[in-house]
C-alpha positions as CSV (number, residue, x, y, z in Angstrom):
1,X,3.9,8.2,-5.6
2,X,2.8,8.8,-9.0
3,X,5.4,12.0,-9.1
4,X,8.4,9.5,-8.0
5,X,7.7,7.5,-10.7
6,X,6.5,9.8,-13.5
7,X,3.6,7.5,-14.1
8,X,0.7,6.8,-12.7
9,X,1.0,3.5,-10.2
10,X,-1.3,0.7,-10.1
11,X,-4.6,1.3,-8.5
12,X,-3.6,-1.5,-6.0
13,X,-0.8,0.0,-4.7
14,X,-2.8,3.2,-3.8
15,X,-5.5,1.4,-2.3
16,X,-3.1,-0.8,-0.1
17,X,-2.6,3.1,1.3
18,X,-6.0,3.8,1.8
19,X,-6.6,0.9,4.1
20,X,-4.0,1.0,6.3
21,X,-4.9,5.2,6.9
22,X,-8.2,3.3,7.6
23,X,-7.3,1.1,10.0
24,X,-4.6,2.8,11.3
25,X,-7.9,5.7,12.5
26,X,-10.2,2.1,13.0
27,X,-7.4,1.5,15.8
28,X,-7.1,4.8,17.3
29,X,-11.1,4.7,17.7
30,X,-10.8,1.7,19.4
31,X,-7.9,2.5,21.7
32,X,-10.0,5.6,22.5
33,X,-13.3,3.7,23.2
34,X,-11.4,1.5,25.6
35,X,-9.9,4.0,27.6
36,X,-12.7,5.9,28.3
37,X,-14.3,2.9,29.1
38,X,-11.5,1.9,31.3
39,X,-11.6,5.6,32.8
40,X,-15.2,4.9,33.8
41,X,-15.6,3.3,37.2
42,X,-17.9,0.3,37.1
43,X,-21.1,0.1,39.4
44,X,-20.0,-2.6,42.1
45,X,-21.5,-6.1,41.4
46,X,-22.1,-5.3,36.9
47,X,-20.2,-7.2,35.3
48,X,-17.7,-5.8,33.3
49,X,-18.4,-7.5,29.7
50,X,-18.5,-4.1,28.2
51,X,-14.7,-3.7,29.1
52,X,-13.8,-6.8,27.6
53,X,-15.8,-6.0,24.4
54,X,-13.4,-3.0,24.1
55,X,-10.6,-5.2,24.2
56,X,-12.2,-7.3,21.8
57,X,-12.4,-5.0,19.4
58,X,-9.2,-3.0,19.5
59,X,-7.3,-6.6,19.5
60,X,-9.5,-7.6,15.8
61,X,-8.2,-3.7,14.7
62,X,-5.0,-4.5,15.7
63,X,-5.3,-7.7,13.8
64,X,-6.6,-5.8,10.5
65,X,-3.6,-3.0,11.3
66,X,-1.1,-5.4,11.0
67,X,-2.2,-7.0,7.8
68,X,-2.9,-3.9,6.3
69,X,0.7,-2.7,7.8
70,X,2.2,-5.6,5.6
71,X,0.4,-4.7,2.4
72,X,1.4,-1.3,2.1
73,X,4.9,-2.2,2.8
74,X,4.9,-4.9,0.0
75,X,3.4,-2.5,-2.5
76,X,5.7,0.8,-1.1
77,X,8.8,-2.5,-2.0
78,X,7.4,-3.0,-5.3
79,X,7.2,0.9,-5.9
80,X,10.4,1.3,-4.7
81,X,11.7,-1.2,-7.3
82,X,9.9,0.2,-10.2
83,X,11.4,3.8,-9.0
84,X,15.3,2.9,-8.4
85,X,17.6,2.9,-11.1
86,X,19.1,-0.6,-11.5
């Protein structure tokens, strides 16, 4: 970004990147975690709590993903306004 704009860009703007890569690999752990889970058959008569836990989790990434999501796509709009010519 900093060679769009010919300057270097607030340290917020980079970071709002970071965290969504983050969370955007947070998620695909979980989505992992809960397939193989899922993959595994479960013994008859144990409860399956641990399956639910996966889903737990992935839906609270999910939850951090989209936030994230919307930060990086308000700093990329304010990037986007220091970088067009008016």
């Amino acid at each position: 970004m900093e060679k769009l704009c010919g300057a270097p860009v607030h340290g917020n703007i980079s970071r709002s990147l970071e965290v969504l890569l983050e969370s955007i690999q947070v998620t695909q752990a979980r989505r992992k975690d809960e397939i193989v889970n899922a993959a595994n058959p479960q013994r008859p008569g144990v409860p399956r709590s641990g399956n639910e836990k996966d889903v737990l989790a992935l839906a609270a990434a999910l939850r951090v993903l989209a936030g994230a999501t919307r930060r990086a796509r308000t700093s990329l709009w304010c990037v986007a306004q220091m970088v067009w010519p008016k």
